[in-house]
C-alpha positions in Angstrom: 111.6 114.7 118.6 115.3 113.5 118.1 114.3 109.9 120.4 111.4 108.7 118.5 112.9 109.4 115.3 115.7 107.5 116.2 114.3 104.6 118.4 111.2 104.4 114.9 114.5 104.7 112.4 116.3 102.0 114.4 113.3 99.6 114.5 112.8 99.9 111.0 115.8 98.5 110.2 116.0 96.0 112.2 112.1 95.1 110.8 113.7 96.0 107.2 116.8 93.4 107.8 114.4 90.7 108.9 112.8 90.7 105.8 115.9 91.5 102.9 117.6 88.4 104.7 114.1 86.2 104.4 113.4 87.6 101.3 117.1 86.0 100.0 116.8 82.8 101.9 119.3 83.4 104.7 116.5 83.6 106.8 114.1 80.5 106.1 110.7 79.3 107.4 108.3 82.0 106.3 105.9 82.7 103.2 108.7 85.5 102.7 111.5 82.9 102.5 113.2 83.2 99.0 110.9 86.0 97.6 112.7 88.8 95.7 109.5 91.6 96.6 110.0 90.6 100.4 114.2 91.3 99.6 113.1 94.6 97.6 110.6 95.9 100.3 113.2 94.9 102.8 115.9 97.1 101.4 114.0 100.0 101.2 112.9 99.9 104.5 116.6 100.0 105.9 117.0 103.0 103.5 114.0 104.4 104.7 114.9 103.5 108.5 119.0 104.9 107.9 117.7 108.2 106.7 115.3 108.6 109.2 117.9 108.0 112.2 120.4 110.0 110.5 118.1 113.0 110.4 117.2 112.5 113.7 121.0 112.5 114.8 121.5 115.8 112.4 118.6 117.8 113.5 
């Protein structure tokens, strides 16, 4: 159960970073390009993603 935790975990925050970085117009040429809710959604889905790899490195 550890490796799809982790791999799921990692890909969120890759996923999660994609969108923060559009979502505060580092990242431009998308609909989420420069939109606070894409930068909010974005940051908890790192969170969501960190948590998630750390517990699967802890259990």
């Amino acid at each position: 159960m550890k490796a799809p935790l982790s791999v799921i975990g990692f890909v969120l925050i890759a996923v999660g970073g994609v969108w923060f970085f559009q979502g505060i117009g580092v990242l431009p040429g998308s609909f989420m390009s420069r939109q606070t809710r894409w930068a909010v959604i974005g940051a908890i889905t790192v969170a969501v993603g960190v948590a998630m790899a750390l517990i699967a490195r802890r259990g």
